[in-house]
C-alpha positions as CSV (number, residue, x, y, z in Angstrom):
1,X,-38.5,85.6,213.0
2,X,-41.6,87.3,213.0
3,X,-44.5,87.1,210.5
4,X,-44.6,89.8,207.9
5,X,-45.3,93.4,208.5
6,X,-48.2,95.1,205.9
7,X,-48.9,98.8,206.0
8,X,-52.6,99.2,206.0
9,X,-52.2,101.7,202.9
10,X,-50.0,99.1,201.2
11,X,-51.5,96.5,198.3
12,X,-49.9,93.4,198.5
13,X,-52.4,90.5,196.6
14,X,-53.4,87.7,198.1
15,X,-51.5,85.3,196.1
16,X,-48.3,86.9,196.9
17,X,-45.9,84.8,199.0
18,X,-43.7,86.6,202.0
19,X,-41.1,85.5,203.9
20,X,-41.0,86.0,207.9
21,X,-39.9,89.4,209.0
22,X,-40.5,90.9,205.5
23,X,-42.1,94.4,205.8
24,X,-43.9,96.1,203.5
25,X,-44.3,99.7,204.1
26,X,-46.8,102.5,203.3
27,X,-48.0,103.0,199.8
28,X,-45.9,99.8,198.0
29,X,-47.2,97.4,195.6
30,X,-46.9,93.3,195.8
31,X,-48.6,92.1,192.8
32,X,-50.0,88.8,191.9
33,X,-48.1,85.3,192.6
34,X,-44.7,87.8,193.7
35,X,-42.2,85.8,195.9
36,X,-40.7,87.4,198.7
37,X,-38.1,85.9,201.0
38,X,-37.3,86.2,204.8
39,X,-36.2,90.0,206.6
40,X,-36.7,92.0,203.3
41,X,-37.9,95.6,203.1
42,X,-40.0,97.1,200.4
43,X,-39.9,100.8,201.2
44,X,-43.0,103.5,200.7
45,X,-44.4,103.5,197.1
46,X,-42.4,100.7,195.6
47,X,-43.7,98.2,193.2
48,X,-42.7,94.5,193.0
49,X,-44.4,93.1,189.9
50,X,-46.5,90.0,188.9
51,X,-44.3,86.7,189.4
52,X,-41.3,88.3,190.5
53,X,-38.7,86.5,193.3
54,X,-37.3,87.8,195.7
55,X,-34.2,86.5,197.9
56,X,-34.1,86.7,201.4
57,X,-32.8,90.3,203.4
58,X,-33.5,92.3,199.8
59,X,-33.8,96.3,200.5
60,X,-36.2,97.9,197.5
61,X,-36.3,101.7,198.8
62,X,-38.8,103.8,198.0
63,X,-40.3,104.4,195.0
64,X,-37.8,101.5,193.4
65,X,-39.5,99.9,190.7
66,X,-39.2,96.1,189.4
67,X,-40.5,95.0,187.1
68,X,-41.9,90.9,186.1
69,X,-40.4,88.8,185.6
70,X,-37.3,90.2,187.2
71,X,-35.4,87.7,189.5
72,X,-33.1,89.0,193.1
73,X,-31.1,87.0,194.6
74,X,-30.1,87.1,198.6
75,X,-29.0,90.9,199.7
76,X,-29.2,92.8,196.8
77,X,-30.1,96.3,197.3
78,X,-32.5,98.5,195.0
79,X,-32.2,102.5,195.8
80,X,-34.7,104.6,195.6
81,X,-36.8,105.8,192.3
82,X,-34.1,102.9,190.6
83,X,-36.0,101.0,187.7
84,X,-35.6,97.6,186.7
85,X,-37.5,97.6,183.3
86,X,-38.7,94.6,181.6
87,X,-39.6,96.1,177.5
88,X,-36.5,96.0,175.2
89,X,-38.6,97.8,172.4
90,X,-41.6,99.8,174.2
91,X,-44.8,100.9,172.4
92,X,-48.0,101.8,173.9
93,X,-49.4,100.7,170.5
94,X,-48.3,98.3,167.3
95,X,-47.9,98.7,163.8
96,X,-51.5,99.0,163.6
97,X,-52.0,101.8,166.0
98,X,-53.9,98.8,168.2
99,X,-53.0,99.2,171.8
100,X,-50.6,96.8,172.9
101,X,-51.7,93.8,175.3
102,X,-49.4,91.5,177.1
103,X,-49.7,88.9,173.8
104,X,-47.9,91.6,171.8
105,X,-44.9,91.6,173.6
106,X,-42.3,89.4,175.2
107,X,-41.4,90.6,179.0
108,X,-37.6,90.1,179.7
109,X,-36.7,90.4,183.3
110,X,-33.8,91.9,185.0
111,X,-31.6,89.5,187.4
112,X,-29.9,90.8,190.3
113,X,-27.2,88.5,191.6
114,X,-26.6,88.3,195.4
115,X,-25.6,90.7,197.5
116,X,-25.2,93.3,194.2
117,X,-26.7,96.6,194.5
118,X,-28.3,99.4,192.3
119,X,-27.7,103.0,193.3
120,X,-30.7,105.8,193.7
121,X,-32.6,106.5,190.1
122,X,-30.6,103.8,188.3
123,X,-32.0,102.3,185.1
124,X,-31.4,98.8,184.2
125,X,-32.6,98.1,181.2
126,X,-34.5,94.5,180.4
127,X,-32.9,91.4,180.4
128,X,-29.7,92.3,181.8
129,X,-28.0,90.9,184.7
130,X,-26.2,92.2,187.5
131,X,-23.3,90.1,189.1
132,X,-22.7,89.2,192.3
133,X,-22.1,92.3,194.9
134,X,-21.9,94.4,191.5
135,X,-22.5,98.0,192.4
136,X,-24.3,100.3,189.9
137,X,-24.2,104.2,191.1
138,X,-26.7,106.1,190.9
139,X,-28.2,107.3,187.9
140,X,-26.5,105.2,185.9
141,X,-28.7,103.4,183.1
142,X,-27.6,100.0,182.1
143,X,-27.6,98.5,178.9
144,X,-25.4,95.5,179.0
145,X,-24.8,92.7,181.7
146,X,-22.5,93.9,184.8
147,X,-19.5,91.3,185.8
148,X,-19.4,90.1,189.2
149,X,-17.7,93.1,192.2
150,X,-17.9,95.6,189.0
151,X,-18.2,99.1,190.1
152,X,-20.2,100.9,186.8
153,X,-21.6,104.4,186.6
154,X,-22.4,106.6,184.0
155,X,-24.8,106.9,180.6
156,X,-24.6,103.9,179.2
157,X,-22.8,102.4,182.9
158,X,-19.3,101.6,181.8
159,X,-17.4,100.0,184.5
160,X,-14.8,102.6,186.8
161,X,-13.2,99.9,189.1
162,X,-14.3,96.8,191.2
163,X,-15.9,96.5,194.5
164,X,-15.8,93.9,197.3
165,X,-18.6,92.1,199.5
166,X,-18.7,95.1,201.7
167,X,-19.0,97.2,198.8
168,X,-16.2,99.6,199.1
169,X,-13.9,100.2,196.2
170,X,-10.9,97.9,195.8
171,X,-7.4,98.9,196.0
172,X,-4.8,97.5,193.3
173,X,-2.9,94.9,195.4
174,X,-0.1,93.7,192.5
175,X,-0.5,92.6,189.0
176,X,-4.3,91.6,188.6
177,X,-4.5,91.8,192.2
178,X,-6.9,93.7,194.2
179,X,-7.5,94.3,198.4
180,X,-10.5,95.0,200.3
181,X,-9.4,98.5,202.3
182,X,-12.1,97.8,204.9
183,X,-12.0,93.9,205.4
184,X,-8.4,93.3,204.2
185,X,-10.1,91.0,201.8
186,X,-8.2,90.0,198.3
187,X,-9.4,89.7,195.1
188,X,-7.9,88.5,191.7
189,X,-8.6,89.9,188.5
190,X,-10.0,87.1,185.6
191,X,-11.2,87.5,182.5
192,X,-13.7,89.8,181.6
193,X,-14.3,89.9,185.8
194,X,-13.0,89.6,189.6
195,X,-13.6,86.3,192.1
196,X,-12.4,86.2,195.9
197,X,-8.7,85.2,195.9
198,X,-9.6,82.3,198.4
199,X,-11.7,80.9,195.4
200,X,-8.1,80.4,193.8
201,X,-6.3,78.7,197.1
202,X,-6.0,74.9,196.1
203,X,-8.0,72.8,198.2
204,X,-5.4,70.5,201.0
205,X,-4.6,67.0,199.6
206,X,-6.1,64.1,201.0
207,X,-4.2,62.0,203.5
């Protein structure tokens, strides 16, 4: 791979780690001691905040907005103008009418699990977590944790159906049973979530 791309008009710090092939376009922000892996993209205007990691092949678009000390895992996907906050009770100022410094307040970052994505305009708010290849449409504002392949949408997001790796929406494939219309992929329903059907196939004996 090649070494990272930087768009003169960009501000990446110094103490910022990227991966090979990572590009950063015009406008973005890498702030200080921010890790990112190998072939991401972090589109015109974004901003990647102090501390945060960042898998490898991660798309932020433009204008997305993530917050420290948020955490992505490989291939997730951030739309454009999303926001992944990091404030669970925001106030410019405290009870004394003081302005708030970063002793005043506890950061709690967002976690993005691997290959999940967050639509255009999302809100997720701090501390939750996204599961694995979750999708979260856009606009939708998220105030609880998303299960793995959940599709959710909506004000708060509420979960509408499941999703597979390729991000599609699943069709119902028998009781708790769900199929991949583009990869022919199955799924089974569990508990409170979804996992690949081949997660479920019993490994051979042993001779």
């Amino acid at each position: 791979m090649t070494e990272p791309q930087i768009a003169v008009t960009a501000d990446v710090d110094p103490s910022a780690k990227l991966g090979p092939g990572t590009v950063i376009w015009h406008l973005a922000q890498v702030r200080e001691h921010a890790e990112l892996g190998s072939g991401c993209i972090v589109g015109r205007g974004a901003y990647v905040g102090t501390g945060v990691r960042v898998g490898n092949n991660v798309k932020l678009q433009n204008y997305a907005l993530v917050y420290e000390p948020a955490v992505l895992e490989d291939g997730v996907f951030v739309g454009p103008g999303a926001v992944l906050t990091n404030d669970v009770y925001p106030r410019s100022v405290d009870v004394t009418g003081g302005l708030k410094r970063g002793g005043d307040w506890t950061a709690q970052g967002v976690v993005v699990r691997t290959g999940a994505s967050v639509g255009a305009r999302a809100v997720i708010v701090a501390g939750r977590e996204i599961g694995r290849y979750a999708l979260v449409a856009a606009g939708a504002v998220v105030s609880r944790d998303v299960p793995d392949f959940a599709l959710v949408a909506g004000n708060p997001a509420r979960r509408i159906g499941w999703v597979g790796r390729a991000g599609v929406r699943l069709e119902p494939d028998g009781e708790g049973r769900w199929r991949c219309p583009r990869t022919g992929e199955g799924y089974v329903e569990t508990e409170g979530g979804l996992a690949p059907a081949a997660d479920f196939q019993s490994a051979p004996e042993s001779p």
